[in-house]
Structures are given as structure tokens and as C-alpha cells.
MARFIKE-975375 format. One record per residue: chain; residue number from 1; x, y, z of N, C-alpha, C in turn. Coordinates in steps of 0.001 Angstrom, whole numbers. Example, Ala and Ser with C-alpha at 12.3 -4.5 7.8 and 13.67 -1.06 7.14 Angstrom:
<recs>
REC  c    k      n.u      n.v      n.w     ca.u     ca.v     ca.w      c.u      c.v      c.w
REC  A    1    13190    -5690     7800    12300    -4500     7800    13200    -3300     7800
REC  A    2    12850    -2250     7080    13670    -1060     7140    12900       30     7870
</recs>
This chain:
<recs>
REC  c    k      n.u      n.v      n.w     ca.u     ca.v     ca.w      c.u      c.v      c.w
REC  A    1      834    -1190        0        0        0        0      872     1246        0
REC  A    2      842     2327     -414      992     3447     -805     1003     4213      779
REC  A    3     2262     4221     1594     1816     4668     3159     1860     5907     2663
REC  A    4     2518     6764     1883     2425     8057     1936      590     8691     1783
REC  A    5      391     7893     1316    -1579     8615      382    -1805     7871     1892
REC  A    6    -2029     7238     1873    -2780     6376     3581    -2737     7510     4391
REC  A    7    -1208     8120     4679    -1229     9135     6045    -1487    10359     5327
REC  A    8    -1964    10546     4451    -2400    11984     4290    -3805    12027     4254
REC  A    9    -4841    10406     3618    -5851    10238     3963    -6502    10149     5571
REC  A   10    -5551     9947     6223    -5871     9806     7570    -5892    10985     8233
REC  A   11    -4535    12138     7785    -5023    13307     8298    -5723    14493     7868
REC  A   12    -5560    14546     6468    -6304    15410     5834    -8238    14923     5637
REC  A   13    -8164    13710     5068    -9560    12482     4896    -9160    13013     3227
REC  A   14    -8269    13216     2767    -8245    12956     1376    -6934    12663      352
REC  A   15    -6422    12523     -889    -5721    12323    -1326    -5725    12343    -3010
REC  A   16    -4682    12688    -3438    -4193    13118    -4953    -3555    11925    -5769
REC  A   17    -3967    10657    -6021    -3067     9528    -7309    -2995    10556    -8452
REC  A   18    -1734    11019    -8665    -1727    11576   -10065    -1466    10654   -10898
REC  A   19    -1989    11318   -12039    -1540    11015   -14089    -1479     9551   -13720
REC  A   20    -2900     8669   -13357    -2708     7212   -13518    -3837     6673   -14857
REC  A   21    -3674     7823   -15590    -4579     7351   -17041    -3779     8001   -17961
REC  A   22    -3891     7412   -19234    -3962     7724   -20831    -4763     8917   -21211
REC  A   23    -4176     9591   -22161    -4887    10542   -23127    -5887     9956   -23592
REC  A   24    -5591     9417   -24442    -6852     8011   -24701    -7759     7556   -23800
REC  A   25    -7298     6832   -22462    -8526     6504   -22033    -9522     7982   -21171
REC  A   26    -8498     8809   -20922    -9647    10029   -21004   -10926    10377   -21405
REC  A   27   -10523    10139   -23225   -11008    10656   -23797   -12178     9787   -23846
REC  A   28   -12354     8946   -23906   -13491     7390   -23719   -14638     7998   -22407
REC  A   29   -13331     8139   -21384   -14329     8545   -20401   -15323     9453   -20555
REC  A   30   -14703    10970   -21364   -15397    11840   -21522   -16837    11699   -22295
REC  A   31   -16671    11188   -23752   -17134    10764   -24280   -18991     9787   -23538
REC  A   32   -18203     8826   -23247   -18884     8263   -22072   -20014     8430   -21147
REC  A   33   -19441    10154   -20290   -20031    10772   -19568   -21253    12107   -20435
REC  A   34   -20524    12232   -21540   -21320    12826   -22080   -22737    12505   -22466
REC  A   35   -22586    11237   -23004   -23917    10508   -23463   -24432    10079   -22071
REC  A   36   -23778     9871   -20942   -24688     9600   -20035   -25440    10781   -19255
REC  A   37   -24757    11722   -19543   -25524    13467   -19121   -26383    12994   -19768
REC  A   38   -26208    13022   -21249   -27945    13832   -22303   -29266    12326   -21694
REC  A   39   -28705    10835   -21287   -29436     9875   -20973   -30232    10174   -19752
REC  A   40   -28943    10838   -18845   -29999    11042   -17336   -30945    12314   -17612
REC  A   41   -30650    13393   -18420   -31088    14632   -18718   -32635    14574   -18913
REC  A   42   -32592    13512   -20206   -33522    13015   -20662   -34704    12112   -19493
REC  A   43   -34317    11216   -18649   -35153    11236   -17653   -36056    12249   -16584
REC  A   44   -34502    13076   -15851   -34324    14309   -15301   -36169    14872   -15622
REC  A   45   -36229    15278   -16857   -36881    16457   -17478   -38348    15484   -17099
REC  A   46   -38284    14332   -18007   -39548    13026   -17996   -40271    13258   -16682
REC  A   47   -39248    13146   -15481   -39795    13510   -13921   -39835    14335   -13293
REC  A   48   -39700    15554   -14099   -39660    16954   -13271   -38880    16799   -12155
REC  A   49   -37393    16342   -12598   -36466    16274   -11279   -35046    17401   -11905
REC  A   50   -35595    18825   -12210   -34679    19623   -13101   -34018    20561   -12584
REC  A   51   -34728    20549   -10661   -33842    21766   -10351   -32750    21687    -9558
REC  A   52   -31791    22324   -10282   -30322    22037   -10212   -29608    20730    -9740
REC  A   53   -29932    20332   -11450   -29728    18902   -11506   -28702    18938   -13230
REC  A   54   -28713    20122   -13588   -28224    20318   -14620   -26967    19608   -15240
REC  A   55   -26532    19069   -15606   -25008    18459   -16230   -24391    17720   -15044
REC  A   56   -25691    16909   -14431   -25136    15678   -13437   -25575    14568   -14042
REC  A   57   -25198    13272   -13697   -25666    11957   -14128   -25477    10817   -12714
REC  A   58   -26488     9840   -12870   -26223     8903   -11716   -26841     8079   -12189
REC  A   59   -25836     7050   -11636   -26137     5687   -12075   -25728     5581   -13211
REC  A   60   -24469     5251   -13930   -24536     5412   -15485   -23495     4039   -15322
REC  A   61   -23221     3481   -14867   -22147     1995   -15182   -23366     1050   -16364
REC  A   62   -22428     1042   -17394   -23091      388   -18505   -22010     -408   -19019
REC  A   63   -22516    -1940   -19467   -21462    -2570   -19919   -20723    -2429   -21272
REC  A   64   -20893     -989   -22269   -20424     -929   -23062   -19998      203   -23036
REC  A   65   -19431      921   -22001   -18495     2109   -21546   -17251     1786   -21066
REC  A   66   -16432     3018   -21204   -14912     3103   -20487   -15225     2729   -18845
REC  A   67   -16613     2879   -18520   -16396     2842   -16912   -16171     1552   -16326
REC  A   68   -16368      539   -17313   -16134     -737   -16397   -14521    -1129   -16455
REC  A   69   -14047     -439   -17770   -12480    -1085   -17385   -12043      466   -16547
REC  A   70   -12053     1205   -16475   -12079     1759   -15555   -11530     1395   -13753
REC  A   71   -12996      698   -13470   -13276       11   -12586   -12383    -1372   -12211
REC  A   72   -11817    -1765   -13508   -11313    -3189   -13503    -9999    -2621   -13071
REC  A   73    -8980    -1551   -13370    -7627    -1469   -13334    -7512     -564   -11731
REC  A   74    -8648     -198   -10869    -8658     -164    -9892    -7196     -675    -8826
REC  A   75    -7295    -2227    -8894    -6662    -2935    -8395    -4862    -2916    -8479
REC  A   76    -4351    -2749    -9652    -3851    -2266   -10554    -2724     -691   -10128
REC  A   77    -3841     -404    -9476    -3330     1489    -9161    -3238     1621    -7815
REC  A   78    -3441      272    -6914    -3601      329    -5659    -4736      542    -4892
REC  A   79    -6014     1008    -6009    -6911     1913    -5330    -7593     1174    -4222
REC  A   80    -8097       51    -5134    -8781    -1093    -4223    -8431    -1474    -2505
REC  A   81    -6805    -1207    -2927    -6211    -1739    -1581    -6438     -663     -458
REC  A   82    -6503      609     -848    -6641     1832     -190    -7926     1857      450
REC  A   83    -8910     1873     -455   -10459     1755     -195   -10534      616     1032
REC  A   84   -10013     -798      634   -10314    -1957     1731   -10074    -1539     2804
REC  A   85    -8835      -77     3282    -7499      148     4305    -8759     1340     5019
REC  A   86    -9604     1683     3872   -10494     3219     4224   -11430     2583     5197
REC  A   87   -12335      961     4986   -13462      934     5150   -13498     -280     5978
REC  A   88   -11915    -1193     6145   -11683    -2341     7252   -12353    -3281     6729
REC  A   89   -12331    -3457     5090   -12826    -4800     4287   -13080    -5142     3667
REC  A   90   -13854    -5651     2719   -14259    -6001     1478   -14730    -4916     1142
REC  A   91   -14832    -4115     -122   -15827    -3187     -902   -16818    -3490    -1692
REC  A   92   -17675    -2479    -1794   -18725    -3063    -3111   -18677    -1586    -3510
REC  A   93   -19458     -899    -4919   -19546      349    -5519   -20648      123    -4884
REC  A   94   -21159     1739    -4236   -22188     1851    -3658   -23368     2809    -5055
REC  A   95   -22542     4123    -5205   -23183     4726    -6788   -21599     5152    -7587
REC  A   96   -22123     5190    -8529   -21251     5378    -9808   -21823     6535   -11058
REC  A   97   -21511     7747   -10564   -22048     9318   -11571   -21037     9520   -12129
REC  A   98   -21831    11091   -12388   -20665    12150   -12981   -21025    13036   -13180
REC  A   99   -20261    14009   -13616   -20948    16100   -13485   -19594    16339   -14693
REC  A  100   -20640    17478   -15147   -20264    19039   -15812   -20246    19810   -15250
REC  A  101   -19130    20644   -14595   -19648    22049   -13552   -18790    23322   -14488
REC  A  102   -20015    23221   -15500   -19712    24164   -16455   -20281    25837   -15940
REC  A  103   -19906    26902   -16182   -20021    28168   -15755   -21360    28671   -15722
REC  A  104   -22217    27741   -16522   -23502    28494   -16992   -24609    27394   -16293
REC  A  105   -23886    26788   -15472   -24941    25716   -14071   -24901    25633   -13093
REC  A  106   -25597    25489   -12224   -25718    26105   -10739   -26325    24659   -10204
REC  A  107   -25250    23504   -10287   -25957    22349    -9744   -25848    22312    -8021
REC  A  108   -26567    21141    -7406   -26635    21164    -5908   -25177    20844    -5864
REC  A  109   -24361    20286    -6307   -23067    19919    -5885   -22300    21371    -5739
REC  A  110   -22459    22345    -5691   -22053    23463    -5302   -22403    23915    -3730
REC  A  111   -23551    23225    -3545   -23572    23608    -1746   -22446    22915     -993
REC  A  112   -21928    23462      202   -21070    22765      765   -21873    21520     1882
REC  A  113   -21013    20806     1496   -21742    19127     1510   -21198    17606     2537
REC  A  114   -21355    16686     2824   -20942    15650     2847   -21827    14791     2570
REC  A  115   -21238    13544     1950   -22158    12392     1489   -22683    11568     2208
REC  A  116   -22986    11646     3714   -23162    10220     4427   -24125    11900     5318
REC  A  117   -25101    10746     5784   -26389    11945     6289   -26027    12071     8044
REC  A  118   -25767    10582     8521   -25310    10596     9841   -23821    10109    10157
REC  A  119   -23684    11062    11137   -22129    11144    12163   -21703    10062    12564
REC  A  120   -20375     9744    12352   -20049     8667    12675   -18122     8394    13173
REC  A  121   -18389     8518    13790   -17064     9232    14775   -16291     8048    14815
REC  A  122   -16551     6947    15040   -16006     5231    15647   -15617     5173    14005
REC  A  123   -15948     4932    13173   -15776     4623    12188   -15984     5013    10282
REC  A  124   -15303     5167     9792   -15807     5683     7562   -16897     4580     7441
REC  A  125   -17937     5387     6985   -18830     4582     6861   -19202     4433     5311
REC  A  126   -18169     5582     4432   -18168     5473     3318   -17260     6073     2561
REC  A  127   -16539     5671     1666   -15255     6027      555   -15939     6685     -449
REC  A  128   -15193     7772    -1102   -15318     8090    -2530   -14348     8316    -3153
REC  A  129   -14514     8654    -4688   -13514     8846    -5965   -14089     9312    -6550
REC  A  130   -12893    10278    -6810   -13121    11744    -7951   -11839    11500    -8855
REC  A  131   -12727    10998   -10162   -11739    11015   -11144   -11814    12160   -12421
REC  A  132   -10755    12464   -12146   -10779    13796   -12965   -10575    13492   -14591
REC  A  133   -11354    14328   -14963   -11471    14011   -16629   -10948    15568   -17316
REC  A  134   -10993    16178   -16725   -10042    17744   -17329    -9420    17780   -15963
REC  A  135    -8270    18708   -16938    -7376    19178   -15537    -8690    20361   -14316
REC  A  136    -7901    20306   -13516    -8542    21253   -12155    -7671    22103   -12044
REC  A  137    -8176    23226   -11788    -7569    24420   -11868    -8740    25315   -10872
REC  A  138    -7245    26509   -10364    -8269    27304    -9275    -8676    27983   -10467
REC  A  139    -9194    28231   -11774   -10172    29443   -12073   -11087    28136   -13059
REC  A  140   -11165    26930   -13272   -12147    26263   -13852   -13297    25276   -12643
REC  A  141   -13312    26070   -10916   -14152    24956   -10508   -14175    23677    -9868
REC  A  142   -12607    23671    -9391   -11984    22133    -9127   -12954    22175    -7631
REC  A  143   -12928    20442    -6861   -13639    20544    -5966   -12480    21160    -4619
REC  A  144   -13512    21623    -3746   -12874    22276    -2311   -13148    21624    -1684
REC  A  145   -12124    21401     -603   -11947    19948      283   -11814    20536     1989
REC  A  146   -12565    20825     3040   -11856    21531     4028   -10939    20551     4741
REC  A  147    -9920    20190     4556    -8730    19457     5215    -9612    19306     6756
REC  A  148    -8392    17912     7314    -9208    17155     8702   -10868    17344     9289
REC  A  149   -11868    17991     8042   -12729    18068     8583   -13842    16523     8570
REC  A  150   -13715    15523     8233   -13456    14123     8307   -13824    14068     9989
REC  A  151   -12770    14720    10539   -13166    14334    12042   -13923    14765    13209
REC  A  152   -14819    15961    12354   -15568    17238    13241   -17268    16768    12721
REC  A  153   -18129    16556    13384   -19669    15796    13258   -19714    17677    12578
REC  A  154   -19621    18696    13101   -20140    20309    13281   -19978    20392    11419
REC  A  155   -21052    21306    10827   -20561    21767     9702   -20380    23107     9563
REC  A  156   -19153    23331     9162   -18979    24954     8963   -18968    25471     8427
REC  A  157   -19509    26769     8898   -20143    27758     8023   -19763    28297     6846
REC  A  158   -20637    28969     5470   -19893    29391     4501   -18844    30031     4004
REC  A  159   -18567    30816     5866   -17416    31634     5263   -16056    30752     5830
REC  A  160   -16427    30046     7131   -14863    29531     7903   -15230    27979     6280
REC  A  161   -15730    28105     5465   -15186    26771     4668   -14642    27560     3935
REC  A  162   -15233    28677     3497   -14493    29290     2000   -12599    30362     2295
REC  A  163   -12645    30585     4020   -11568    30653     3929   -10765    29654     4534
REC  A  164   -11043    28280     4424   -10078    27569     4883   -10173    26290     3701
REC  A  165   -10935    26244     3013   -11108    24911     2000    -9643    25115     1332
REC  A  166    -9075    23643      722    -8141    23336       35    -8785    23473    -1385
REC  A  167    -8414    23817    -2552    -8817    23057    -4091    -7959    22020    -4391
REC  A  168    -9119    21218    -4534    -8375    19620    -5382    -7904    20064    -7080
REC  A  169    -6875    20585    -6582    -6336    20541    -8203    -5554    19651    -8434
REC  A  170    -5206    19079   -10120    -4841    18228   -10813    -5024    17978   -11956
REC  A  171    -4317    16936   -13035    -4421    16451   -13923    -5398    16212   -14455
REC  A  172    -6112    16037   -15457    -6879    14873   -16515    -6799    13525   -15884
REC  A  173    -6889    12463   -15667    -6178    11438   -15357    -5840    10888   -14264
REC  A  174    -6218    11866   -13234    -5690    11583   -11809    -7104    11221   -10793
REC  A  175    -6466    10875    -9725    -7685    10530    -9265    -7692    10712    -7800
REC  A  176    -9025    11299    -6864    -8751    11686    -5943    -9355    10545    -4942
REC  A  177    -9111    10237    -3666    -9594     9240    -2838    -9882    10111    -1506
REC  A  178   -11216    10086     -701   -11598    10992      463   -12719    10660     1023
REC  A  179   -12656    10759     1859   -13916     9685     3494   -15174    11056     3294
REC  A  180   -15995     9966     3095   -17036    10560     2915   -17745    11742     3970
REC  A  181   -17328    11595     5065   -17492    12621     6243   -16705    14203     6183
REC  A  182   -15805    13484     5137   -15077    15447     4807   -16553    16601     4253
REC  A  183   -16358    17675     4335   -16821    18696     4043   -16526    19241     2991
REC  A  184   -17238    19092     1607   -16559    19431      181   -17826    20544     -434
REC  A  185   -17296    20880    -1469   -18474    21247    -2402   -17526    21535    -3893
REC  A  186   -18314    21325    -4951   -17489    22009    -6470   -17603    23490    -6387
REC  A  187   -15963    23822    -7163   -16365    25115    -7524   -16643    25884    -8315
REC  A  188   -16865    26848    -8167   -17422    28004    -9487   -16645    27950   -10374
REC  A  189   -16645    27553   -11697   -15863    28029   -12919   -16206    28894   -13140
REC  A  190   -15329    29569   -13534   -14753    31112   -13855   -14472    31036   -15638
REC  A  191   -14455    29848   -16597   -13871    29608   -17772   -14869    29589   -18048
REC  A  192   -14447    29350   -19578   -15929    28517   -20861   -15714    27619   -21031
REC  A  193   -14857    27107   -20649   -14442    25323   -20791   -15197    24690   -19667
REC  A  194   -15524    23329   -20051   -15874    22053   -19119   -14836    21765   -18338
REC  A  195   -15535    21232   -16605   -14845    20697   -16124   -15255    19535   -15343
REC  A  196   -14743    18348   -16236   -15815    16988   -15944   -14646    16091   -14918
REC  A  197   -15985    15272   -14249   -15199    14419   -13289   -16413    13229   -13429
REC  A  198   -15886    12525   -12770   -16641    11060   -12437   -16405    10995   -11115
REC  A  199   -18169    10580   -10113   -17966    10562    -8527   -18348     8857    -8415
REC  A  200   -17378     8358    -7654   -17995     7035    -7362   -17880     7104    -5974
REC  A  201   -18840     6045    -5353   -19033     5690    -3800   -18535     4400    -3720
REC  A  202   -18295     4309    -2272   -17902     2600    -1779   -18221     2472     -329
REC  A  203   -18571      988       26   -19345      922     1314   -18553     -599     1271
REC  A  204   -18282     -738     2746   -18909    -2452     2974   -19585    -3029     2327
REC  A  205   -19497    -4077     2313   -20191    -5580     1074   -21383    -5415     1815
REC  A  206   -21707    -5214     3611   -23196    -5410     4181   -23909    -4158     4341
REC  A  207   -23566    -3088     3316   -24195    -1781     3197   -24989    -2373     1848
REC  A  208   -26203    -1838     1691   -26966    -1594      983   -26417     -757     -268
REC  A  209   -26151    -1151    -1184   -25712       46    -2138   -27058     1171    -3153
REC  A  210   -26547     1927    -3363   -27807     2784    -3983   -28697     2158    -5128
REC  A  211   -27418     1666    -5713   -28461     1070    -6791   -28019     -584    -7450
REC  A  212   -28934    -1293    -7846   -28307    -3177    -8021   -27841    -2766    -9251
REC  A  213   -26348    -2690    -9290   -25530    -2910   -10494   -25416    -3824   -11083
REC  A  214   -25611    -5460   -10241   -25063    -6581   -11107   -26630    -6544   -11268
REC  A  215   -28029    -6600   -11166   -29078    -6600   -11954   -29128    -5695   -13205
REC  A  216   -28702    -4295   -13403   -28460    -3763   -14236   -27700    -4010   -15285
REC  A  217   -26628    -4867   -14931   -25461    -5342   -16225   -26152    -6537   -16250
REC  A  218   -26312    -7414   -15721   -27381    -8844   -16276   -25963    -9874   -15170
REC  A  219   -26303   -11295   -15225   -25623   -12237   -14569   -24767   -12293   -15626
REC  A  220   -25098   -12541   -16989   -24059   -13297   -18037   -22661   -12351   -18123
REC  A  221   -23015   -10553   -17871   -22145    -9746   -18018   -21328   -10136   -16838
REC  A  222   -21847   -10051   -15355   -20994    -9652   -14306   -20431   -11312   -14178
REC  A  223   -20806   -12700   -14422   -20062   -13666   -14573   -18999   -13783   -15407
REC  A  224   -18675   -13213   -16370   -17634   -13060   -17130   -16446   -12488   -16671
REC  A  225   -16824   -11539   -15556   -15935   -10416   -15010   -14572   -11592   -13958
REC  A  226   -13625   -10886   -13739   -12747   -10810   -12746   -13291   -10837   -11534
REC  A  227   -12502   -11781   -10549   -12786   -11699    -9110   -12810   -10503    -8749
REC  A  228   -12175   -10164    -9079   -12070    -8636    -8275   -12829    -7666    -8755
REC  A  229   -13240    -7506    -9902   -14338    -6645   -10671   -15550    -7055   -10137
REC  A  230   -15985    -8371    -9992   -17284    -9033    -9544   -17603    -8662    -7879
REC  A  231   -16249    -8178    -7079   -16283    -8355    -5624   -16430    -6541    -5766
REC  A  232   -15416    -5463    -7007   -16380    -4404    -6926   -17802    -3840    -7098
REC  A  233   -18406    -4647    -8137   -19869    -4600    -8641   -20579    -5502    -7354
REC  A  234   -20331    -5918    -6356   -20917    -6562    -5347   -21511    -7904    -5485
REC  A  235   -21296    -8474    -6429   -21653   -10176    -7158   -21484   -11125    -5838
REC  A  236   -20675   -10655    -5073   -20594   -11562    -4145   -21612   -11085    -2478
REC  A  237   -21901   -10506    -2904   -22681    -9606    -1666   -24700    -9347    -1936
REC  A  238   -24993    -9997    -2540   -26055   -10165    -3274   -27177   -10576    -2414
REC  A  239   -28174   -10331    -2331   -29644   -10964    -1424   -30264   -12037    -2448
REC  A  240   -30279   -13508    -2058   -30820   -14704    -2811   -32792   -13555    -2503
REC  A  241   -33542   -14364    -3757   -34829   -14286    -3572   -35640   -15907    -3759
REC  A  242   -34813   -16676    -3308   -35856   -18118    -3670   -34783   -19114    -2413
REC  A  243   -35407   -19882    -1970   -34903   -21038     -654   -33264   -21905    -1984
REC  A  244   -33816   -21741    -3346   -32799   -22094    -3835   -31585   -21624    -4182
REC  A  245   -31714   -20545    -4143   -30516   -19519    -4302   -29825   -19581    -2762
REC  A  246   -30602   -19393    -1971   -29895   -19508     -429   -28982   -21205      -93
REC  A  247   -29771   -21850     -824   -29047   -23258      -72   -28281   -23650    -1205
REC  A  248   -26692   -23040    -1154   -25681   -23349    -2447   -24763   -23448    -1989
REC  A  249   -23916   -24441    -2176   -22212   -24633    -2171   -21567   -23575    -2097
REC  A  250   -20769   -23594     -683   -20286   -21940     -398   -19618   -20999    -1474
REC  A  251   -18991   -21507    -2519   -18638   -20983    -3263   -19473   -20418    -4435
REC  A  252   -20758   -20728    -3928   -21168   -20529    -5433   -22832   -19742    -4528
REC  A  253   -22771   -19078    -3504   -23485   -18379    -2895   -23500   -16974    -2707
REC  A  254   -24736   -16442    -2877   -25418   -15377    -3130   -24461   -14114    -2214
REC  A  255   -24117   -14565     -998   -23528   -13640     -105   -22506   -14703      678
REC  A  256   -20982   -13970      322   -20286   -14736      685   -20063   -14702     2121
REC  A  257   -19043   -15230     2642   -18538   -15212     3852   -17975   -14054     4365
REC  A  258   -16872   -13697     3680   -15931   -12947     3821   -16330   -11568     3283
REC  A  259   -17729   -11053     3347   -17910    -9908     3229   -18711    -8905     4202
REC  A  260   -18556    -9534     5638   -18736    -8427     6135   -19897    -8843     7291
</recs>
């Protein structure tokens, strides 16, 4: 494991993997995220769910996107091992988005925020990743991070965040890792350029995740996958619905052992 990112996650609750992607696979991503904006957009509007919801997407892991190999080289970059080190065990993806925090949108991810609703002092009750798809820069919007605030239940106010927040700046390519209890929000771009990222969540295998990914990709997709891709998509952490699915050869059961 990577002790340097570990102890800066521990005291700050966040951390910087730089330039661990391709120009190329960038560009997939972007691509990617784009069509999954105009897909969720297109719902968005269907349900009158439009206000300031603008150039976000959720839920978009599809098996014919950059996001699943993505997901697969995880392991690869250490990330996996970090996340297990964040959360004391097995992981599953809890949600898997993404945003435009282009100059001319005023989405909720601009309030200052944390992702987990209740305090939890004993223990991370949830990981995330911010993978950056344009560079971050203080005048395009990068996200603001208030350093060790991870360890304070209190949220503070607009002005002690705005003069003490860090900006997550960086690369295209890089990727950020931070305990869901920090105090963040995106910021204002100041450019005409896009500044896209991808947000993923992670929980324990016995957290409920937001949404059933391996029902969404189908069995035939997520059986094909890697142990370790199958143990991120939660394949192994699964609720049987029939007395037959429950009574199976440990290896070949709905919810394994070793998750939690």
C-alpha cells in the first residue's frame, strides 16, 4: 500500500493519485459521460427532477463504456487496496455518476456538503472517488476539500469553509480518494471550458448500495468479469430471492462469507 496517500488520507480524509490514465482513455471517459448526461437529462426532465440537476448523471455503469475497465484497473493502481485500508474490508460500488460544472450551471453539488447523512465518529462509513477528466484548476471549478474536517460531526459555516477549504487541483487522469465525512463542495468556474469528473461511492459488502448494479449489467455480463471486478460490482454480496438460491455450495453463494 501506498503509506504516503494512507497518512495523508488519515489526516487530511483525502488524497491526490496523479496522471494514472492515458490521453486516450480520457477521452473514452469523456465521451462516455457525455452521453450519459444527455441519458440522465432526458429522464431528469420526464420527472420533473430539473432543479439544479443540470449536467449531473447517476447511475450510469453500462457494460459498453470506459467505466467498467475503468473500474477493472482499480486494483492495478492500488486503489482497491486503499479503499479496503479506508473501510476495514471487502468493498462493493455503492453509486457510480458524474458532473459538468460548467459556468452556466448552478448544480446542488455546489452547496457545501458531505455524502453520508449521519455522524459517525467510531468509524468511515463510506469512501469516494473523484476522477478527474479535465485538468482542475483554481479558475475552472476544481472541488474544495476543508482538510481534517473528516473528524468534526459540526458543519462549517460558509465563510470559515471558503476561507479555509483546500482546491483539489490536478491532472486529466488523476484521481482523488476521500472519506465521505469530509466537508466538500465544487467550484465556481470562472472559464468557458468544461470541467468533468466522475464521482464514485464505496461501502462495505453489508451496506446496501444505492443502486443493483449486477441486476443492471445482467448475470451473463458480471459472470464473465474478474474476481475482483465481480467483488467491486458486489456479485458476491447479493440478497438470494428463492430457498434455492440460499441453499448453495459456499462458493457458489449469493452472499459470501468474507464480506462483512
Amino acid at each position: 500500500m501506498n503509506d504516503e496517500a494512507w497518512q495523508n488520507l488519515c489526516a487530511d480524509g483525502y488524497v491526490c493519485l496523479p496522471d494514472l490514465m492515458a490521453a486516450s482513455e480520457v477521452v473514452r471517459l469523456r465521451e462516455d459521460l457525455a452521453q450519459a448526461i444527455e441519458r440522465c437529462r432526458s429522464v431528469q426532465v420526464q420527472n420533473a427532477i430539473v432543479q439544479r440537476t443540470e449536467q449531473t448523471a447517476h447511475h450510469i455503469l453500462q457494460a459498453d463504456t470506459g467505466f467498467i475497465a475503468l473500474l477493472a484497473r482499480f486494483g492495478e493502481w492500488g486503489v482497491t487496496e486503499l479503499l479496503r485500508n479506508m473501510l476495514g474490508g471487502e468493498v462493493i460500488l455503492n453509486s457510480f455518476g458524474g458532473l459538468n460544472n460548467l459556468n452556466s450551471t448552478n448544480a446542488y453539488v455546489r452547496n457545501v456538503h458531505r455524502d453520508v447523512r449521519s455522524w459517525s465518529a467510531e468509524s468511515m462509513q463510506m469512501a469516494q472517488i473523484l476522477v478527474l477528466l479535465d485538468d482542475f484548476t483554481a479558475q475552472n471549478g476544481a472541488t474544495l476539500f476543508l482538510a481534517g474536517s473528516h473528524q468534526s460531526p459540526q458543519k462549517p459555516d460558509d465563510n470559515q469553509f471558503e476561507a479555509h477549504a483546500s482546491k483539489a487541483l490536478g491532472t486529466a487522469g488523476s484521481i482523488y480518494l476521500f472519506d465521505s465525512r469530509i466537508w466538500h463542495a465544487a467550484g465556481v468556474n470562472r472559464t468557458s471550458g468544461p470541467r468533468r469528473c466522475l464521482t464514485l461511492t464505496f461501502t462495505r459488502s453489508n451496506l446496501k448500495p444505492q443502486f443493483d448494479y449486477c441486476r443492471a449489467l445482467g448475470s451473463a455480463f458480471c459472470e464473465q468479469q474478474s474476481p475482483d471486478l465481480q467483488q467491486l460490482l458486489g456479485w458476491f454480496a447479493r440478497t438470494p430471492s428463492t430457498l434455492h438460491e440460499w441453499y448453495q455450495p459456499e462458493d457458489q453463494r449469493f452472499y459470501r462469507k468474507n464480506q462483512g
